[in-house]
C-alpha positions, 0 to 999 in steps of 0.5 A, a space after each residue: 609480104 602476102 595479103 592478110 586483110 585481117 593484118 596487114 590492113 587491121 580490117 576486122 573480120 565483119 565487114 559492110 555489104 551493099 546488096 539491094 541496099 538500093 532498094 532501102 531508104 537512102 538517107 538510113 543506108 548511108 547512116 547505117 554505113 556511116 555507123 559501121 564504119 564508127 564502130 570500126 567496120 572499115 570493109 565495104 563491099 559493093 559492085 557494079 552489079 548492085 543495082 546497076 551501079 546505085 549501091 556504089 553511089 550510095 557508099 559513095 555518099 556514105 564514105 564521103 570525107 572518110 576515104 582513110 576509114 575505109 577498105 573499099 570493094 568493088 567487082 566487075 560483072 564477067 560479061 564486062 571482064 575483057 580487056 578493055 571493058 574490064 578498064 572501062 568497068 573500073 573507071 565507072 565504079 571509081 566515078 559514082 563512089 567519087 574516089 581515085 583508087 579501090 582497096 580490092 577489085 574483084 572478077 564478080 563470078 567466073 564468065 566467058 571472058 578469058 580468065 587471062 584478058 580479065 587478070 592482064 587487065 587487073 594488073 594494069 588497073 594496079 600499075 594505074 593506081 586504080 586498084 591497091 589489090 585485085 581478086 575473085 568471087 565465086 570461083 572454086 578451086 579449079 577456076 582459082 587455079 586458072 587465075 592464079 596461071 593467068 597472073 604475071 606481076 601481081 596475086 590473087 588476094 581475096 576470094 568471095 564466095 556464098 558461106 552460112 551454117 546451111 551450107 558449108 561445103 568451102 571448108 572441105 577443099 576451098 578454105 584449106 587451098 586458099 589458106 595454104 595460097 594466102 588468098 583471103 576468103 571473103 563469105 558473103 549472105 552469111 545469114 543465108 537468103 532471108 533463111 535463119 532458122 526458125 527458133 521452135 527448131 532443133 537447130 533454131 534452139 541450139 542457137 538460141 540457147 548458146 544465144 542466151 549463155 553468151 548474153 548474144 543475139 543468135 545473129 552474132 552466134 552464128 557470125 561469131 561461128 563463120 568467122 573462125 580461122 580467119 573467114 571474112 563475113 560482109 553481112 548486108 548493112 542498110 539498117 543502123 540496128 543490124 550493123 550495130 548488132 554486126 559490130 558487136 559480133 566479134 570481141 567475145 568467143 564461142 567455146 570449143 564445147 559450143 563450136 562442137 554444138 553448132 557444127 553438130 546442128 549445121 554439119 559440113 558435108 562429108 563430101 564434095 559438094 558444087 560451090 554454092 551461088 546465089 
């Protein structure tokens, strides 16, 4: 049976991202993912990268005691994805989140590693227990084509890549092909970077005003928008208020009326457009 983390895993579809969580008060992160993952956030995404490795020893912390609680996430940054530094690279994570097996392991962006070293090594990582499931991030069509040729035993689960209102450009050609692949698409800064829209404009006020219909914060519209269709979002959590806020995201619904208001206001491109990064 293919991968649905939606099902399958019954994750809900807003998860617990890490980026710079490093950088915040750690006794408040590891709340903050310790409330998420009460109010049943069980998707926490981390990476070697974050931090040099400091992230995942903070959702090492965070998850200690509670590894049945959660879908852990981690990456390999490409420069480390041949062969063996992709073993090696996975055997570091495992030790600073002090647990014997990922959820997921993802390749963090397309590198100059062969593709088919990094994916022989994911599907040693699965035959070794290290991983239940493995991988991408930030790989367009062609470059998930690549992957998917590259594997022999196992398959491509997840695909995590840049999705927010101002830039929608995966629900042209990405969103369509990973559906029809069963490979889940992850979206990660869902609010943008730091860029919501300011309230005293046109797209500042049609969020705010379905905001105000629904008894929401604009911040749960817009994740309310992107999880439609079954699209992941892993907005950072490294504040109790956020997650809070996060969790309480997904048990309503925004009417087609309003879906229609929100795609007018952040319009998807009619054209192929390069995939976003940050």
């Amino acid at each position: 049976m293919p991968l649905q983390l939606g099902n399958e895993s019954k994750i809900p579809l807003i998860g617990q991202g890490t980026w710079n969580i490093e950088k915040d008060d750690r006794d408040e992160a590891v709340t903050a993912l310790r409330l998420g993952l009460d109010l049943g956030m069980a998707l926490i995404d981390t990476a070697e990268m974050y931090g040099n490795g400091k992230a995942e020893e903070v959702v090492g912390e965070a998850i200690s005691g509670r590894r049945h609680d959660v879908f852990l996430i981690s990456k390999v940054l490409p420069s480390n994805a041949s062969y063996d530094g992709t073993l090696k690279a996975c055997e570091r994570s495992l030790k600073r989140l002090k647990v014997d097996c990922l959820d997921l392991y993802l390749l963090h962006w397309p590198g100059n590693q062969p593709i088919r070293e990094t994916m022989r090594a994911f599907e040693e990582l699965v035959k070794r227990r290290m991983t239940r499931f493995i991988g991408v991030s930030n790989f367009d069509v062609p470059e998930l084509r690549a992957a998917q040729s590259a594997l022999t035993s196992e398959r491509l689960a997840c695909n995590q890549v840049l999705y927010h209102l101002n830039d929608r450009g995966i629900e042209r050609k990405l969103i369509p092909y990973c559906r029809k692949h069963d490979i889940a698409v992850m979206g990660y800064s869902p609010f943008g970077h730091s860029d919501l829209p300011k309230p005293d404009t046109a797209e500042g006020r049609v969020l705010s005003r379905i905001a105000a219909a629904q008894d929401r914060t604009v911040r749960q519209v817009i994740l309310r928008f992107l999880c439609r269709d079954g699209v992941f979002a892993i907005p950072k959590s490294g504040n109790p208020g956020h997650v809070r806020e996060n969790g309480e995201a997904l048990d309503w619904a925004l009417s087609d009326e309003e879906i229609a208001e929100i795609s007018a206001a952040f319009p998807a491109p009619d054209h192929d457009t390069p995939l976003g990064t940050l």
